[in-house]
ChimeraX commands (.cxc) that place a marker at each C-alpha (Angstrom):
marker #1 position -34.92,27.10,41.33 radius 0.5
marker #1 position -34.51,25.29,37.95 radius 0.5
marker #1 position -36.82,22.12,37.46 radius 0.5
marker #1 position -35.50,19.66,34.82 radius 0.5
marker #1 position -37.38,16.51,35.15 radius 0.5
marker #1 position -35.11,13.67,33.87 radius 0.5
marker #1 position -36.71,10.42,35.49 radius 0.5
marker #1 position -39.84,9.36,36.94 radius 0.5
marker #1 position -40.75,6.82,39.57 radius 0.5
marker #1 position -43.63,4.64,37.86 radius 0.5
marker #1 position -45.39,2.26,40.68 radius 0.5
marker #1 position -47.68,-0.96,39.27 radius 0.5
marker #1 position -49.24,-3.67,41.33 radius 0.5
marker #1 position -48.64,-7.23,40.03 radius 0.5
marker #1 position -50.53,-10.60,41.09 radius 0.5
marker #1 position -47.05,-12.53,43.05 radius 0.5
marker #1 position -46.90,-15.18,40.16 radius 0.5
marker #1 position -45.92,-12.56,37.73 radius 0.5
marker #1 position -43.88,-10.13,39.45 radius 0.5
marker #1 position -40.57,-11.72,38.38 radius 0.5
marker #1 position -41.34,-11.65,34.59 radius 0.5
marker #1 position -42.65,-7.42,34.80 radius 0.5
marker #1 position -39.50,-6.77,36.75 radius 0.5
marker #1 position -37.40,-8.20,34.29 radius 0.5
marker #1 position -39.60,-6.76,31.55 radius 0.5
marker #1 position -39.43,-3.52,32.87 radius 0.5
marker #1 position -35.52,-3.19,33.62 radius 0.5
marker #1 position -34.55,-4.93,30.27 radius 0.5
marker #1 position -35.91,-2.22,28.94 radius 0.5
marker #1 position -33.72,0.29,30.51 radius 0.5
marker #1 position -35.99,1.31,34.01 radius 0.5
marker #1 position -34.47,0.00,36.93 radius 0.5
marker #1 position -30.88,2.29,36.59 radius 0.5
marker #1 position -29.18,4.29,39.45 radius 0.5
marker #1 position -25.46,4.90,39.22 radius 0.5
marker #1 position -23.75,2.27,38.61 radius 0.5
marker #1 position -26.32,0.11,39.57 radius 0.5
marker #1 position -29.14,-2.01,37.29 radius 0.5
marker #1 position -32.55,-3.73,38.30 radius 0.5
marker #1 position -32.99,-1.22,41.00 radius 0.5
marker #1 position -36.32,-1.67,42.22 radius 0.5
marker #1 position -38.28,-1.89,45.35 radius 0.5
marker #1 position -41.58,-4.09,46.21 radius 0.5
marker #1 position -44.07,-4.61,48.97 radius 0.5
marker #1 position -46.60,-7.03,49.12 radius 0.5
marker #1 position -50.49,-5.98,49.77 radius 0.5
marker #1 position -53.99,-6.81,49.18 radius 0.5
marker #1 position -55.63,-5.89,45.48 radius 0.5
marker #1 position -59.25,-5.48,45.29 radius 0.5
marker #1 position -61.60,-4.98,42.20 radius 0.5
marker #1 position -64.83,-5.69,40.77 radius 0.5
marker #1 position -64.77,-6.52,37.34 radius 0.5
marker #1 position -67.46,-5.25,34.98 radius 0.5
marker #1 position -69.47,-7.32,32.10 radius 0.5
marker #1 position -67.12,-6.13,29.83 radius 0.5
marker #1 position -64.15,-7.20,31.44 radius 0.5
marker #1 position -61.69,-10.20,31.01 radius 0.5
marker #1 position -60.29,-10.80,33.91 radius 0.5
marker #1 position -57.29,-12.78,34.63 radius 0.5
marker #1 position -58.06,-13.72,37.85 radius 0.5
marker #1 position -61.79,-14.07,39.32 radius 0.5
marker #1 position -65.34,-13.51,37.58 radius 0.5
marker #1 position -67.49,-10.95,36.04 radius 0.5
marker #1 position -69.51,-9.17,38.78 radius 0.5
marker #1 position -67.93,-10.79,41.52 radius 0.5
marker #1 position -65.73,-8.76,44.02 radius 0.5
marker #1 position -62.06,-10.08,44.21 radius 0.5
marker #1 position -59.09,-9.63,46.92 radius 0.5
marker #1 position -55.71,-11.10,45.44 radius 0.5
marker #1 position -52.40,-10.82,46.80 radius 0.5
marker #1 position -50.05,-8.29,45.09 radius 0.5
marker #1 position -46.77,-6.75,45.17 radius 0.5
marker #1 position -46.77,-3.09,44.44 radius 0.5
marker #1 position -43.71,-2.69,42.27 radius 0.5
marker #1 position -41.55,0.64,41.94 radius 0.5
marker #1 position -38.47,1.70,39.92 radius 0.5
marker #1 position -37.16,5.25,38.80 radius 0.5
marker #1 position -36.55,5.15,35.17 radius 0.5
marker #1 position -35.26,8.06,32.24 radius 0.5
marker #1 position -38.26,10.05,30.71 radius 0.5
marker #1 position -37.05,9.30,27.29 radius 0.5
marker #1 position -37.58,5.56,28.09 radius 0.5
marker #1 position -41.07,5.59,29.30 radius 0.5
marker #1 position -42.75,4.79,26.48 radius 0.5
marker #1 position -40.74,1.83,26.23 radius 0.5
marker #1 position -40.62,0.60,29.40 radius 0.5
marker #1 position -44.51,1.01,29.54 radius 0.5
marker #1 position -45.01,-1.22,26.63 radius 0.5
marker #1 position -42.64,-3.62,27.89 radius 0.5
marker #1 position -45.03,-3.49,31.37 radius 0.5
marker #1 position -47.81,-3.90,29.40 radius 0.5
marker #1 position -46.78,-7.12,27.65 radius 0.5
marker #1 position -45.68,-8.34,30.80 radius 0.5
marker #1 position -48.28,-8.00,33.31 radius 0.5
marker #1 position -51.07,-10.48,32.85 radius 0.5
marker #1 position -54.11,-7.95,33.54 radius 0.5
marker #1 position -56.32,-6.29,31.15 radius 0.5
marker #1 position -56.02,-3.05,32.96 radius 0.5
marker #1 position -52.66,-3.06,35.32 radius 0.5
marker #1 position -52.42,-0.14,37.62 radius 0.5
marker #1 position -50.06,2.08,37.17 radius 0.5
marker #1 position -48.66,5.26,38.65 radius 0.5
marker #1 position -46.05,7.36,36.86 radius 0.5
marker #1 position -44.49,10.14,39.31 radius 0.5
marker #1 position -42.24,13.00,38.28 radius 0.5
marker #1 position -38.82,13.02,40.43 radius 0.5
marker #1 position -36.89,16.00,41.23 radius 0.5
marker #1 position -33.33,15.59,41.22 radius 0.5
marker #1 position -31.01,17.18,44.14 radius 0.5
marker #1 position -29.41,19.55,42.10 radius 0.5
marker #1 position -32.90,21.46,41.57 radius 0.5
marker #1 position -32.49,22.47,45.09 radius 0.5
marker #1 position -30.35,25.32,46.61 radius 0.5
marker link #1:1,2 radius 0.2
marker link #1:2,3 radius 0.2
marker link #1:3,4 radius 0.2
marker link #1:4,5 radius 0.2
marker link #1:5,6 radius 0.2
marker link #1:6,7 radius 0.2
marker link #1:7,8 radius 0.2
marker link #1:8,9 radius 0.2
marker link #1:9,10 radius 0.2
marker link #1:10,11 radius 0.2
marker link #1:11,12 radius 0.2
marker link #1:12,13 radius 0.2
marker link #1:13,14 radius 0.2
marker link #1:14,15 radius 0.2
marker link #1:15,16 radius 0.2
marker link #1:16,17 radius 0.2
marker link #1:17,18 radius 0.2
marker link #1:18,19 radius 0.2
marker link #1:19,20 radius 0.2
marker link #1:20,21 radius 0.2
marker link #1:21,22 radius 0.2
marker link #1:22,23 radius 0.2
marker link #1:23,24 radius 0.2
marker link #1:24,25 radius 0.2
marker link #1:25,26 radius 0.2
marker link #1:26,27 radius 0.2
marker link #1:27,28 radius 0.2
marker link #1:28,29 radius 0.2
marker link #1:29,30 radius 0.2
marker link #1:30,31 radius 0.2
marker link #1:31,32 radius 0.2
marker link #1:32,33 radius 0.2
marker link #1:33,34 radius 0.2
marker link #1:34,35 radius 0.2
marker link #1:35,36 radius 0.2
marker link #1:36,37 radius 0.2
marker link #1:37,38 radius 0.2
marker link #1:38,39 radius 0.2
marker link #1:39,40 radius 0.2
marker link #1:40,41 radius 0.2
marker link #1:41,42 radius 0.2
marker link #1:42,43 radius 0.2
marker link #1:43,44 radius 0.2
marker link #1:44,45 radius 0.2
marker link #1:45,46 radius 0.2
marker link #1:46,47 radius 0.2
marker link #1:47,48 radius 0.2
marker link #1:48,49 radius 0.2
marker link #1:49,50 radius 0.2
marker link #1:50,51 radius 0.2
marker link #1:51,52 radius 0.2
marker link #1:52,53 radius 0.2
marker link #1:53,54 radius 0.2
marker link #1:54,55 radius 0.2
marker link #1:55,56 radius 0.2
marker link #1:56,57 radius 0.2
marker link #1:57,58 radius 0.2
marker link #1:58,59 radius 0.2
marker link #1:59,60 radius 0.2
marker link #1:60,61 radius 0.2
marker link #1:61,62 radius 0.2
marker link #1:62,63 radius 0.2
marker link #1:63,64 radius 0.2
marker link #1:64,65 radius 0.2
marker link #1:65,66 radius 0.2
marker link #1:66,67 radius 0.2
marker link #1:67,68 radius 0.2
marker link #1:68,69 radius 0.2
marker link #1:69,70 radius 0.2
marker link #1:70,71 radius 0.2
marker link #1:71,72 radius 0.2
marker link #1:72,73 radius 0.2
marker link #1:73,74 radius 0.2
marker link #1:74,75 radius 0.2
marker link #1:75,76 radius 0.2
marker link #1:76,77 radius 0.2
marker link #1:77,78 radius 0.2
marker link #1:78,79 radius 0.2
marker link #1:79,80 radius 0.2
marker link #1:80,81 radius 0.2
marker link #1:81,82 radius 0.2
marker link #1:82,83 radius 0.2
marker link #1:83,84 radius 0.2
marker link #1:84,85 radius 0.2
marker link #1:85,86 radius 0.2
marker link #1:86,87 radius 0.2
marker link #1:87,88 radius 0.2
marker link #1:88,89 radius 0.2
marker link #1:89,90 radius 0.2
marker link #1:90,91 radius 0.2
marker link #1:91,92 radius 0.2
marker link #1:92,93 radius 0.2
marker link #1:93,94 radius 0.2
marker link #1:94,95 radius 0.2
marker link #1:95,96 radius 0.2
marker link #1:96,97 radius 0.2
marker link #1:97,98 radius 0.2
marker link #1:98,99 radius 0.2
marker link #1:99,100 radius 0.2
marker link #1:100,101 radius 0.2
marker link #1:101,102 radius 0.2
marker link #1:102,103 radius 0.2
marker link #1:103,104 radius 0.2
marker link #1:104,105 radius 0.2
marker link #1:105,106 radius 0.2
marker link #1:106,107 radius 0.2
marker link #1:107,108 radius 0.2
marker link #1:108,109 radius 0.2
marker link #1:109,110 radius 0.2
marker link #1:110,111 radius 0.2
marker link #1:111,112 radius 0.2
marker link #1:112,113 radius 0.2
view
């Protein structure tokens, strides 16, 4: 079996408000793609918790208090040679210091006999 690793799945949670604007973000920028098909993506809504530190600067809740805000958990496939791009674009995006994000390997069907 040949692995050739041509896109990856990358997952990010989002605070609702702002979910719009990173999708957008994110596809622009060339995620988002299967086929003939753009702004392919997939969401499900959830429950975020952290705990920012002293040093943090959160955009939602306090210093050293515990916080539960609703999400939705955000996934699209996108090239490898785009995922620099597509990360920055996330990045400038998403209003949290420190988004969340996941970035998955995907093996296409052809690797498979």
């Amino acid at each position: 079996m040949q692995i050739d690793v041509k896109n990856v799945k990358i997952f990010v949670t989002i605070p609702l408000s702002s979910v719009k604007n990173v999708r957008n973000a994110v596809c622009d920028a060339g995620a988002g793609v299967i086929g003939n098909y753009t702004f392919c993506t997939y969401s499900v809504k959830g429950k975020g918790t952290f705990l920012p530190n002293d040093n943090a600067n959160p955009y939602i809740g306090k210093k050293s208090k515990f916080e539960e805000v609703k999400e939705e958990k955000l996934e699209f496939v996108c090239p490898v040679e785009k995922v620099k791009a597509v990360i920055t674009a996330l990045r400038k995006a998403h209003p949290y210091e420190e988004p969340a994000i996941d970035i998955v390997p995907l093996l296409d069907e052809a690797s498979f006999n």
